[in-house]
C-alpha positions in Angstrom: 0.0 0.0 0.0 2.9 2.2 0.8 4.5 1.8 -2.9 0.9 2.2 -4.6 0.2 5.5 -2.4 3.2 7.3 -3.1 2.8 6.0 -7.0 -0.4 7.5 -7.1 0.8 10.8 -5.5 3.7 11.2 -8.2 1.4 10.8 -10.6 -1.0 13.3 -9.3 1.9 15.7 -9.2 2.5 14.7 -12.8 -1.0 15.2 -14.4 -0.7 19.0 -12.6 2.8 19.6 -14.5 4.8 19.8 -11.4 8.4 19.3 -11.5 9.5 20.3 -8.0 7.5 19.8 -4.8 9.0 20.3 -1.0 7.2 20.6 1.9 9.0 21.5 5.1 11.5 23.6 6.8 13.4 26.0 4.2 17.0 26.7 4.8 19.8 28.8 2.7 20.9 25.0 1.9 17.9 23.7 0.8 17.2 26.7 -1.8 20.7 26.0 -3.0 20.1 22.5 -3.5 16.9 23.0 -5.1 18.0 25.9 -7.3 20.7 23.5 -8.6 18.5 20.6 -9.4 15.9 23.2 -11.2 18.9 24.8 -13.0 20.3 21.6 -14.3 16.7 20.2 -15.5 16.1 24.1 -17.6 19.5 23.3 -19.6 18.6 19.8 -20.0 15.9 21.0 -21.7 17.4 23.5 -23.4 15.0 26.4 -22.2 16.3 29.3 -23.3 18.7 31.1 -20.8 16.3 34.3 -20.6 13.8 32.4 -19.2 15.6 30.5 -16.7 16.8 34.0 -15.5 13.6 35.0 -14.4 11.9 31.3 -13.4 15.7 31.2 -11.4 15.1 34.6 -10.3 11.3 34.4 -9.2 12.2 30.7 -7.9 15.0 32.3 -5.0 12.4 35.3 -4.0 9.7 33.3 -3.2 12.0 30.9 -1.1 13.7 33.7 0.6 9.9 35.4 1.4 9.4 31.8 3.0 13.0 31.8 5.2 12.6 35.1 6.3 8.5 35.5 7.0 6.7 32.1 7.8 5.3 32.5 10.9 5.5 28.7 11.2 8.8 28.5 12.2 11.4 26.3 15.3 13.7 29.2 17.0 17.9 27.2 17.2 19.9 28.3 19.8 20.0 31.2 22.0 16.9 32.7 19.9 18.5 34.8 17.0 16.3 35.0 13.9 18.7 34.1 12.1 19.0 30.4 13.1 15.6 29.7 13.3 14.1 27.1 10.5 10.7 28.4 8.9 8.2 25.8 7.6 6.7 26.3 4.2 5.6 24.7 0.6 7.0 25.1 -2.8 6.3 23.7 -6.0 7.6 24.6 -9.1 5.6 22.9 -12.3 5.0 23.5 -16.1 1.5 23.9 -17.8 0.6 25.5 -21.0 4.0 26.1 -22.0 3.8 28.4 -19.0 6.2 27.7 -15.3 4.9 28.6 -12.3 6.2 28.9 -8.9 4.3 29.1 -5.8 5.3 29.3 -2.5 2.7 29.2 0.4 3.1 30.0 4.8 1.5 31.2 7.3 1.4 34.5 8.4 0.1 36.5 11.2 -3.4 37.3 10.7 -1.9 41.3 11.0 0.3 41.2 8.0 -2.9 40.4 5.8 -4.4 43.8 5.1 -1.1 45.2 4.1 -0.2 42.7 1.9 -2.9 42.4 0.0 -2.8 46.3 -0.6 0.8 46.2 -1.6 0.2 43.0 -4.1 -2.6 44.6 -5.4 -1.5 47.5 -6.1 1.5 45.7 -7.4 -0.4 44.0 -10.0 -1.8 46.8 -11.2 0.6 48.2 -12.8 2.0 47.5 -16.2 5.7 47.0 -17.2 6.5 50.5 -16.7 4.7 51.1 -13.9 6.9 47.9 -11.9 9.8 49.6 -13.3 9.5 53.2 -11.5 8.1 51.2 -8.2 11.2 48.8 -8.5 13.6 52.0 -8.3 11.4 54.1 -5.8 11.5 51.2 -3.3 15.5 50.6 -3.9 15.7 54.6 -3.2 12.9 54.8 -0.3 13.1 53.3 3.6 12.7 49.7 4.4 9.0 49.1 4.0 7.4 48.4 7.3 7.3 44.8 8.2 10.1 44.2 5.2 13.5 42.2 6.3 15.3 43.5 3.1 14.8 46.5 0.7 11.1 45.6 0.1 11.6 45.0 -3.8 10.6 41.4 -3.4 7.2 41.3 -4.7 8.3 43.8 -7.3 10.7 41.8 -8.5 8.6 38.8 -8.9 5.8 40.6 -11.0 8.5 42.4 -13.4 9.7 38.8 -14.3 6.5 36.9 -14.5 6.1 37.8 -17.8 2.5 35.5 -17.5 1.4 37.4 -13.9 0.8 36.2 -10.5 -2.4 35.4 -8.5 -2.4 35.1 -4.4 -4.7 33.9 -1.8 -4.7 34.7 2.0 -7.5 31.8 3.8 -7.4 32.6 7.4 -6.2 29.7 10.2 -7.3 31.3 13.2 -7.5 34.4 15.1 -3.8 34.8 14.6 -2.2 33.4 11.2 -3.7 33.0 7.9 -1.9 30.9 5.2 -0.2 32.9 2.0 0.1 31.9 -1.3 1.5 33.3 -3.9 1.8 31.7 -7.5 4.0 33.2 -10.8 3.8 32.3 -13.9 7.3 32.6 -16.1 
């Protein structure tokens, strides 16, 4: 039964066009890992390199959102966020001739609100309009709640040349699970 289960769930993953599926604690290592084994099965493909860029590119932002924000996460040590493991999915997949990437967490329910604003308004705008956000955040403060210069999201929408869709579907009175899916 074991064999025939995990069969059946490969092939599920197969009808749906996904390549890469990891659930579980995300470290620098694991991205690495995982960014490698994508990397090597694009150029055995031959896709061309542009593309990879940005799949590559929109593949290590949504990881790093998942390091640095799940709010599922196991502190190491004498508490520093920066050895703490943070839980999360991601599945990277083929369909249409299109990639997609999505990464999904939990979140504190407070974080809602002002994410769905800011990826809203973020995919709004047209090429141009990611562009001029792109250098205003680079030039502007650290957006509130942001553990880098805040041009993730941006970043992510100005190289999924196909868009990106997200979903917030709250847990409980606390955290809500994320999701956020680009297409390449």
């Amino acid at each position: 039964m074991l064999a025939r289960d995990m069969y059946d769930f490969r092939d599920e993953l197969n009808e749906k066009g996904i390549i890469f599926c990891y659930s579980g604690y995300i470290t620098e290592a694991i991205l690495s890992g995982i960014g490698s084994a994508l990397k090597t099965k694009l150029a055995l493909e031959h896709e061309e390199r542009a593309r990879t860029r940005s799949l590559f590119a929109v593949f290590v932002e949504q990881v790093q959102n998942v390091i640095r924000y799940s709010a599922e996460r196991i502190p190491e040590g004498d508490g520093d966020e920066s050895d703490e493991l943070r839980y999360g999915v991601l599945i990277v997949g083929k369909s249409d001739d299109k990639y997609f990437v999505s990464c999904a967490n939990l979140i504190a329910q407070d974080d809602v609100a002002r994410l769905n604003k800011n990826l809203d308004k973020i995919q709004s705008l047209d090429a141009e309009g990611l562009k001029v956000l792109f250098k205003q955040t680079l030039k502007g403060e650290t957006p509130e709640g942001s553990k880098g210069a805040g041009v993730g999201f941006v970043d992510i929408a100005r190289r999924a040349s196909h868009g990106f869709e997200f979903d917030f579907t709250k847990v409980d009175d606390t955290h809500s699970y994320f999701c956020l899916k680009a297409y390449v």
